[in-house]
C-alpha positions as CSV (number, residue, x, y, z in Angstrom):
1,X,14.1,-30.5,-24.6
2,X,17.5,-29.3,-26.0
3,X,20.4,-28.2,-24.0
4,X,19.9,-24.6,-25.1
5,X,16.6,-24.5,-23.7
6,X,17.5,-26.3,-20.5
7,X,20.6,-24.1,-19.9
8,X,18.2,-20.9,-20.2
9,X,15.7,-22.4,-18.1
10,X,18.4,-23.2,-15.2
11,X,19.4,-19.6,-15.9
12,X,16.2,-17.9,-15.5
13,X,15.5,-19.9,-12.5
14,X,19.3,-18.9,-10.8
15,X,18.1,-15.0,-11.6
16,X,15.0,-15.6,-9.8
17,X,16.6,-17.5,-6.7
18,X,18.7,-13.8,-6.6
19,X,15.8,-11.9,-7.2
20,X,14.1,-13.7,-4.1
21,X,17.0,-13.8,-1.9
22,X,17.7,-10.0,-2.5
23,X,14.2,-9.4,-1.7
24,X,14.1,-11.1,1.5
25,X,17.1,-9.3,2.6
26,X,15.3,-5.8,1.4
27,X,12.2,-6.8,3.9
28,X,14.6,-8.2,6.6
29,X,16.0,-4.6,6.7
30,X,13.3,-2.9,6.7
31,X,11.3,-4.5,9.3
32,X,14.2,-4.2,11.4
33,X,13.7,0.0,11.1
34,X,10.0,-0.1,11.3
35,X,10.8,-2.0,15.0
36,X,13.5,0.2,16.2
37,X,11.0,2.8,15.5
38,X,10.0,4.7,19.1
39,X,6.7,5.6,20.3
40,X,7.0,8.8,20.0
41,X,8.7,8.7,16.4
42,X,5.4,6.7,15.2
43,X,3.1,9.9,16.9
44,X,5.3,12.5,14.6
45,X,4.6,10.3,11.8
46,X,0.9,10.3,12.3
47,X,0.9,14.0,12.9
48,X,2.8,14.3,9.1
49,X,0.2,12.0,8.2
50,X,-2.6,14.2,9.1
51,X,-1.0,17.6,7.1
52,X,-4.0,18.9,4.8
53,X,-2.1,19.1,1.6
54,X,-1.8,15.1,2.4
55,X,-5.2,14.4,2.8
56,X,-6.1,16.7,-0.2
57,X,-3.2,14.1,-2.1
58,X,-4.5,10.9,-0.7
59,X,-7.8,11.7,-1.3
60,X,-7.1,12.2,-5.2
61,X,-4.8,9.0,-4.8
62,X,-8.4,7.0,-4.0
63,X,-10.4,8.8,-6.5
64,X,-7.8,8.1,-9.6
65,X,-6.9,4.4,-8.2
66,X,-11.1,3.6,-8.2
67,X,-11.4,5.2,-11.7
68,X,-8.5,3.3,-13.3
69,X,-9.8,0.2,-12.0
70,X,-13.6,1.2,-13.0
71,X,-14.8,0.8,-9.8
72,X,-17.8,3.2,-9.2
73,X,-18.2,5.1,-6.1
74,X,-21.4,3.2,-5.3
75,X,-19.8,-0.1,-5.7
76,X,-16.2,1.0,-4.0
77,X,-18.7,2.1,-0.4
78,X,-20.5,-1.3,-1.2
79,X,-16.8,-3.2,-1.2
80,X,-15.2,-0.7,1.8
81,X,-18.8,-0.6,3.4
82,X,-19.2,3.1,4.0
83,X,-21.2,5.9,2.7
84,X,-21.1,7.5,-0.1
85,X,-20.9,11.2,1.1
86,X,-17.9,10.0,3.5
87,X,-16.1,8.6,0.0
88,X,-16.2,12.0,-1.6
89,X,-14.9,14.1,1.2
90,X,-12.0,11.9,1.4
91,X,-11.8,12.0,-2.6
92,X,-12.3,16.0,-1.9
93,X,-10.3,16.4,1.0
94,X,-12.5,17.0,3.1
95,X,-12.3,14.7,5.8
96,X,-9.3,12.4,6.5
97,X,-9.0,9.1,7.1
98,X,-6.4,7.2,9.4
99,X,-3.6,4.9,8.7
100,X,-5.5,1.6,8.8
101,X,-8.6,2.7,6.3
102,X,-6.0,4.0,3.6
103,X,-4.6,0.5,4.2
104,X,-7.8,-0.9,3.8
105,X,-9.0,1.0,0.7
106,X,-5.6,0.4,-1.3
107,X,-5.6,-3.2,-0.7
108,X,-9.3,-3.4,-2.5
109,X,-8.2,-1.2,-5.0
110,X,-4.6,-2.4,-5.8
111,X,-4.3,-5.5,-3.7
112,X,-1.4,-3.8,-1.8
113,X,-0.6,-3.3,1.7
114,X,1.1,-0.2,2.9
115,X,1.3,-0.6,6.7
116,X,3.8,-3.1,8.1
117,X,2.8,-3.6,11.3
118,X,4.5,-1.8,14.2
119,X,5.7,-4.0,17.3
120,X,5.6,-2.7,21.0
């Protein structure tokens, strides 16, 4: 291997130490908010949560996530293991669905978590 090549390598792999490092720092911080988070902060979140124009929002949020990944509603209840009808009145809005389910259903649709978890 030349020493071009080995120079960008070590280069690359410097960026990426920063990248990491800067990372962990981001998380650091904000797990540190989500724990000085109150009781009574997390209930007025839940309550902004629930807001219908929210539910109407994350409902179309599951429907276009599950159509860009080609998932059919019959196989997305099969993989979430509920019913049909409850799928589209959450697509529709017309039911909502709590913090933990939305979790749920974007981690099988996108492999992402959105809920840290909140200590007592």
């Amino acid at each position: 291997m030349s020493k071009d090549k080995k120079k960008f390598i070590v280069k690359l792999l410097d960026e990426d130490k920063e990248e990491v490092t800067t990372s962990r720092k981001v998380l650091e911080d904000i797990k540190s908010k989500v724990e000085s988070i109150t009781k009574e902060e997390r209930r007025e979140g839940e309550k902004f949560f629930s807001n219908k124009n929210q539910r109407i929002a994350r409902g179309k949020m599951i429907r276009y996530l599950r159509e860009q990944k080609k998932i059919s509603a019959k196989d997305f209840c099969e993989l979430a293991g509920v019913t049909r009808s409850y799928l589209s009145n959450i697509e529709c809005g017309v039911r909502d669905m709590n913090m933990n389910t939305l979790d749920y259903w974007l981690h099988i649709l996108d492999g992402r978590s959105i809920i840290i978890p909140f200590s007592e």
